[in-house]
VOBA-1610 file (N, C-alpha, C; in pm, whole numbers, padded with zeros to 5 digits, always signed):
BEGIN
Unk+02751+09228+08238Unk+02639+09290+08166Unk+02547+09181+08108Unk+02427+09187+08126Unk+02319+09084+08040Unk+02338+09103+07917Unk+02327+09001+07834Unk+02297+08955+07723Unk+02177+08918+07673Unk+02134+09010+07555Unk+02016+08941+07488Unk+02072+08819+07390Unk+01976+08722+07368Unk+02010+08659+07245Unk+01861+08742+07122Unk+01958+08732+06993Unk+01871+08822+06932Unk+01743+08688+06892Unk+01624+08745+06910Unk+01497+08671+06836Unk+01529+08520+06744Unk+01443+08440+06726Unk+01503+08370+06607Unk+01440+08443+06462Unk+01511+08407+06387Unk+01474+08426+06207Unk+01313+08407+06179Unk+01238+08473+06165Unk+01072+08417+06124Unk+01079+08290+06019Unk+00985+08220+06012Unk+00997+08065+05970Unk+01012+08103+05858Unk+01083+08026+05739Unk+01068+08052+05596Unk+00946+07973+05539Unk+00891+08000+05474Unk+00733+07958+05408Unk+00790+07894+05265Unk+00742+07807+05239Unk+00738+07718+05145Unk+00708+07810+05032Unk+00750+07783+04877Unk+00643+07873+04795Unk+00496+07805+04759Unk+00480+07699+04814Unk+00320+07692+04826Unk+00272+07751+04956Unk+00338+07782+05040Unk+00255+07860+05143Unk+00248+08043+05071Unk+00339+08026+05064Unk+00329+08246+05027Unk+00277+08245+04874Unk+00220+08152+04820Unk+00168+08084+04722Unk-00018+08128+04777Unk-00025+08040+04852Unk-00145+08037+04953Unk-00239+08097+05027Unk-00101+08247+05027Unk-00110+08320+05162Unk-00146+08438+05077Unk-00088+08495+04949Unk-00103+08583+04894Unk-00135+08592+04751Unk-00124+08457+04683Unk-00164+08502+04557Unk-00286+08524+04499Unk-00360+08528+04603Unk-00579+08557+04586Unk-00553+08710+04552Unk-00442+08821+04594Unk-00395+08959+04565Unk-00424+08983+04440Unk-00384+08919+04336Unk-00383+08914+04211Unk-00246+08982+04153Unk-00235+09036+04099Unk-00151+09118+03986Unk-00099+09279+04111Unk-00152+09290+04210Unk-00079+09400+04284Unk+00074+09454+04296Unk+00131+09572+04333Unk+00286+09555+04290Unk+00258+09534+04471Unk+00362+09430+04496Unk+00387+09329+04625Unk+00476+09467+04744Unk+00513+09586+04628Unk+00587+09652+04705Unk+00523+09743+04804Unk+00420+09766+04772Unk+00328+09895+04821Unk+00205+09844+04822Unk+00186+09747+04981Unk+00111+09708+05046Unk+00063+09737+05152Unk+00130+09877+05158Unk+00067+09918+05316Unk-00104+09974+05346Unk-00167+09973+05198Unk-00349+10036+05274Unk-00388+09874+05253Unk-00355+09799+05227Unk-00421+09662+05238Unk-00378+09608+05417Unk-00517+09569+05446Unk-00522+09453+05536Unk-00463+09298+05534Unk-00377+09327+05575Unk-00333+09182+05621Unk-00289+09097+05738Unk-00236+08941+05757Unk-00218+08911+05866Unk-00073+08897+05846Unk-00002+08881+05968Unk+00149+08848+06003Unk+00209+08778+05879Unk+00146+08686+05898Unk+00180+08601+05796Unk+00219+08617+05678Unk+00062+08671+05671Unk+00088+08724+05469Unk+00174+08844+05444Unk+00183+08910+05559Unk+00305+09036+05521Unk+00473+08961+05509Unk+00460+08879+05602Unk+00588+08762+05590Unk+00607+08746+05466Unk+00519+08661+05359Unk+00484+08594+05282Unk+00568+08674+05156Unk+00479+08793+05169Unk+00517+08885+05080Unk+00643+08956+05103Unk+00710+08959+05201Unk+00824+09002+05223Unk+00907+08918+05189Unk+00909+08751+05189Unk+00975+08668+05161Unk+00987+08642+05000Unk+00836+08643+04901Unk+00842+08672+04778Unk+00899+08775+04725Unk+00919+08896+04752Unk+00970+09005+04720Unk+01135+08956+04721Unk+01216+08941+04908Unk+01316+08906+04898Unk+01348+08771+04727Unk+01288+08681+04706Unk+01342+08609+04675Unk+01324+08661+04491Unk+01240+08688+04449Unk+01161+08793+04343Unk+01312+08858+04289Unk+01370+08908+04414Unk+01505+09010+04366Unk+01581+08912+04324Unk+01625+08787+04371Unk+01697+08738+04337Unk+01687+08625+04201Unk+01594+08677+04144Unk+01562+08621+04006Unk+01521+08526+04023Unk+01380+08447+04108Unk+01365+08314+04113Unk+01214+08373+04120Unk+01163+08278+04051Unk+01058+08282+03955Unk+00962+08316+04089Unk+00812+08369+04076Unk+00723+08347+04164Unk+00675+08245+04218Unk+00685+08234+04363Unk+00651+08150+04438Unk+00735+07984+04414Unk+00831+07996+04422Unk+00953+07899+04402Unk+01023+07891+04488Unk+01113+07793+04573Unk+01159+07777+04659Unk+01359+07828+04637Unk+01346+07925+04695Unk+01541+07908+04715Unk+01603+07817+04777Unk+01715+07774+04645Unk+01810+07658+04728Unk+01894+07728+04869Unk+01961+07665+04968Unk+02001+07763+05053Unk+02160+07805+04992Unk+02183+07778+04858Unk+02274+07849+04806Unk+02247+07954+04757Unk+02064+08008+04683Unk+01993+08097+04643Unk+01998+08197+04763Unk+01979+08141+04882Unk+01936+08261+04987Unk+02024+08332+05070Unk+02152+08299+05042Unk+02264+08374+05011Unk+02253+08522+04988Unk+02314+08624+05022Unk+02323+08754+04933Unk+02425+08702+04847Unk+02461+08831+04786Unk+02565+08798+04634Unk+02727+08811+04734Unk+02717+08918+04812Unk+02842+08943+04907Unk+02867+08791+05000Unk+02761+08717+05053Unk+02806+08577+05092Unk+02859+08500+05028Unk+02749+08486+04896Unk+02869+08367+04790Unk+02988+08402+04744Unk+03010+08528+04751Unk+03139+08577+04703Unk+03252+08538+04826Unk+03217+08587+04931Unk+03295+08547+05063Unk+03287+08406+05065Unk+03182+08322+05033Unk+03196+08139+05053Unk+03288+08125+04938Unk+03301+08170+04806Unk+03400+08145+04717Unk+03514+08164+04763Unk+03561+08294+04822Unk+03674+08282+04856Unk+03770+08210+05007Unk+03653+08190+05069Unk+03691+08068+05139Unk+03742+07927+05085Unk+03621+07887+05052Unk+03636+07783+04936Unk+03806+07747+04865Unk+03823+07841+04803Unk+03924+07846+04653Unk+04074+07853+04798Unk+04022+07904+04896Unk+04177+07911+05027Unk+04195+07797+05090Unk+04107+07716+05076Unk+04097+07552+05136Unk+04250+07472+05025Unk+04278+07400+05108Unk+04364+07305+05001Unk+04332+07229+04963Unk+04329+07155+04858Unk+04257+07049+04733Unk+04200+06922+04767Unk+04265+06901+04898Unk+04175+06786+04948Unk+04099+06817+05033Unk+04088+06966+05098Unk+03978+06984+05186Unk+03871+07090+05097Unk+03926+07107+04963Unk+03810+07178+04868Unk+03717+07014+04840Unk+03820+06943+04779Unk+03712+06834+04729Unk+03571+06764+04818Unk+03689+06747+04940Unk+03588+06673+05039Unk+03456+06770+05134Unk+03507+06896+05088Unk+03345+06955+05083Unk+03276+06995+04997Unk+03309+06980+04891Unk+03237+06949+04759Unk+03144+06826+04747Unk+03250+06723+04739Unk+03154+06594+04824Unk+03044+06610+04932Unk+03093+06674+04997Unk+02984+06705+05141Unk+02869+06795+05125Unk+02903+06913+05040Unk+02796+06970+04999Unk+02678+06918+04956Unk+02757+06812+04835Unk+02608+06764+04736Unk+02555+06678+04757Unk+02591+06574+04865Unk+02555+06493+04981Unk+02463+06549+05061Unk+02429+06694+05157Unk+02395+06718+05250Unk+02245+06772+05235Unk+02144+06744+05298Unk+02044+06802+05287Unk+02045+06932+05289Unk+01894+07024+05254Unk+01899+07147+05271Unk+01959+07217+05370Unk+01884+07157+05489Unk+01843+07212+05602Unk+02031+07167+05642Unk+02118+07096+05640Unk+02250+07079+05615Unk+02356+07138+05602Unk+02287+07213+05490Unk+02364+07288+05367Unk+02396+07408+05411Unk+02236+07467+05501Unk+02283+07614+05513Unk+02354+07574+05641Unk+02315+07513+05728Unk+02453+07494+05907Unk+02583+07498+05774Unk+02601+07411+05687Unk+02750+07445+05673Unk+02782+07568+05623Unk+02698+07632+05498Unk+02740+07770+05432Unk+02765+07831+05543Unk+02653+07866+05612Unk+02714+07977+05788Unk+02819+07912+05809Unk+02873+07787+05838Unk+02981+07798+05901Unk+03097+07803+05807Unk+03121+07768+05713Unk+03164+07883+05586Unk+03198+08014+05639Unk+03074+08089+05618Unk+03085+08204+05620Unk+03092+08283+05764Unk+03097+08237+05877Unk+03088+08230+06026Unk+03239+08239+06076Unk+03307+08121+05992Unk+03451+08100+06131Unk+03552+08125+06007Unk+03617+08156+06057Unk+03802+08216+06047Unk+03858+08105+05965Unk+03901+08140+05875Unk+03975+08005+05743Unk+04050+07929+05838Unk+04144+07933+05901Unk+04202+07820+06015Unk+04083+07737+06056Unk+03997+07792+06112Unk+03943+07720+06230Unk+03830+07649+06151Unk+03808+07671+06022Unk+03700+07633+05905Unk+03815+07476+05854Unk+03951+07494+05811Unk+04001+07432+05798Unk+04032+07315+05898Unk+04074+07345+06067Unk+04049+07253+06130Unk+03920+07184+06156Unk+03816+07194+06099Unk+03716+07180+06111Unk+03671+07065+06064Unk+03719+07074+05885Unk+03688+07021+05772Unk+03801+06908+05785Unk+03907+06942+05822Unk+04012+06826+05858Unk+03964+06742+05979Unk+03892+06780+06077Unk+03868+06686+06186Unk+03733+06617+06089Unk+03650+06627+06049Unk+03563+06557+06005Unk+03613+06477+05877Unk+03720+06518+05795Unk+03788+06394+05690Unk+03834+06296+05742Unk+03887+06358+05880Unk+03950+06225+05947Unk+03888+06116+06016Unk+03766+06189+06045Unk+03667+06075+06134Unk+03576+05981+06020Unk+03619+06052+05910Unk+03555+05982+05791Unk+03645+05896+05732Unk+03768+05919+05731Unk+03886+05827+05703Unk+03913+05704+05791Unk+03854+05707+05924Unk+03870+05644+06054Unk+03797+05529+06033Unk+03630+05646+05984Unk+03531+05537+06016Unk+03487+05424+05839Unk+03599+05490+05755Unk+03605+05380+05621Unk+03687+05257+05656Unk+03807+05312+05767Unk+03926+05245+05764Unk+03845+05107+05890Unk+03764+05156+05990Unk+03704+05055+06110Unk+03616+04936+05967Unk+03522+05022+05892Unk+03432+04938+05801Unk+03504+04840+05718Unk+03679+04900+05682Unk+03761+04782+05555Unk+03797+04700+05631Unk+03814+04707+05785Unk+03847+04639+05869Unk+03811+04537+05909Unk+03660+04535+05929Unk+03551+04436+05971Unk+03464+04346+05840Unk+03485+04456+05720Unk+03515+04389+05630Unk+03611+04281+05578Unk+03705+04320+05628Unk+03829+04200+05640Unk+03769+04084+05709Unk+03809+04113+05842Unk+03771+04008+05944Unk+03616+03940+05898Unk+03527+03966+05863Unk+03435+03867+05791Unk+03475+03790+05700Unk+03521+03831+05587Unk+03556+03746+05472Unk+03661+03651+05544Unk+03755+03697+05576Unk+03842+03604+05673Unk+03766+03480+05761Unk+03670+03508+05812Unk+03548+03444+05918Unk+03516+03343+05781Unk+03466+03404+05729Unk+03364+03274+05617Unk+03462+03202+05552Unk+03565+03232+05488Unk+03743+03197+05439Unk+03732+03048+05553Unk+03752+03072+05678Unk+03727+02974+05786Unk+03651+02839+05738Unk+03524+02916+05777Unk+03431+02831+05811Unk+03401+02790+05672Unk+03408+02836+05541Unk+03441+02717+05429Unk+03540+02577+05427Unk+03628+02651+05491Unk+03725+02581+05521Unk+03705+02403+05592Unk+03662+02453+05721Unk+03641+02382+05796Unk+03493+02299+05754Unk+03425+02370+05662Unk+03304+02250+05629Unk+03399+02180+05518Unk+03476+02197+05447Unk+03551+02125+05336Unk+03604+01976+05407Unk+03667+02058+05516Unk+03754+01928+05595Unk+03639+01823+05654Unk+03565+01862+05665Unk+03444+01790+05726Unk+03396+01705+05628Unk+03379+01763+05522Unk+03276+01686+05389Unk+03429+01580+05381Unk+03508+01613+05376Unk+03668+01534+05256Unk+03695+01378+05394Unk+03636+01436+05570Unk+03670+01349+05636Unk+03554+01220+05619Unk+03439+01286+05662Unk+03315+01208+05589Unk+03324+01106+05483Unk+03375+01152+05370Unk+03408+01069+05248Unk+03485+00939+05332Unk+03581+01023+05336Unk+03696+00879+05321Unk+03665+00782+05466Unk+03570+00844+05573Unk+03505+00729+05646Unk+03448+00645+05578Unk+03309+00704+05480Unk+03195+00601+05393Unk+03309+00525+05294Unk+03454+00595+05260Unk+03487+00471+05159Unk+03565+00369+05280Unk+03607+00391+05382Unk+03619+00306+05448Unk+03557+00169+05486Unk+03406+00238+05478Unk+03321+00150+05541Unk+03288+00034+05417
//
C-alpha cells in the first residue's frame, strides 16, 4: 500500500515576525478573525500567537521548545525522565542545558517518541562515546606532556654537555 508522508509543520515565526505580521490589528480579539482579510501568513501568525497566548507567554514572545510542549508532553517527558537511572538522568540534564534550541526539541521528541528501553539505549550509547571520546583526549593529553617531559629533557642534556665542553676548553 502507498504511503503518504504527512506535510511538514508550517514554519514557526519568530515573535518579531507575528509581531510584524499582525500587530497593525490593534486591540482585536485574535479569536474571531474570520470577516478580516488576510494573508497565509498572518492567519499563521495569529494562530501561532493565540497557540502560545494559551500558554501564558506574554504577547509576541518566543517559546522555549520546552514552552511548546503541551502540558500532557511535559508530563510524559517527566515521567520518562524520573525512569532513567541517575547517571543517565544527569547526563541528560547536562545535555539538555548544553543543547541548542533547535537541539532541544530533536531530543524532547525523542523523549517523547521512543520506548524507555530504547530512549535508554540511546542515552547510554551517546555517554559512552562521550566517555570514549574524554578518555582518547586524557590520552593524547598524556602523550604530549610526556613529548615535552622529553624534549626538556633532552635540551637539559644538551645545555649540561655544552658546559662541561666550554669548561674543558
Amino acid at each position: 500500500p502507498p504511503t503518504t508522508t504527512p506535510p511538514p509543520p508550517p514554519p514557526r515565526l519568530s515573535g518579531k515576525s507575528r509581531e510584524a505580521l499582525i500587530a497593525h490589528l490593534g486591540n482585536i480579539d485574535l479569536t474571531n478573525t474570520d470577516k478580516l482579510v488576510l494573508t497565509p501568513r498572518q492567519r499563521l501568525a495569529i494562530a501561532q500567537e493565540l497557540e502560545y497566548q494559551q500558554l501564558g507567554l506574554q504577547p509576541f514572545t518566543d517559546p522555549t521548545p520546552w514552552q511548546r510542549l503541551s502540558r500532557q508532553q511535559q508530563a510524559d517527558f517527566n515521567e520518562k525522565y524520573l525512569a532513567l537511572g541517575p547517571a543517565l538522568q544527569e547526563y541528560s540534564k547536562a545535555q539538555f542545558t548544553a543543547l541548542s534550541e533547535e537541539r532541544q526539541e530533536h531530543a524532547f521528541n525523542m523523549f517523547l517518541n521512543l520506548d524507555l528501553e530504547t530512549l535508554s539505549e540511546v542515552i547510554n550509547g551517546e555517554l559512552a562515546r562521550e566517555r570514549e571520546a574524554a578518555e582518547a583526549q586524557r590520552v593524547a593529553a598524556d602523550r604530549e606532556r610526556q613529548r615535552q617531559q622529553e624534549i626538556r629533557a633532552q635540551q637539559q642534556q644538551q645545555q649540561q654537555q655544552q658546559q662541561q665542553q666550554q669548561q674543558q676548553q
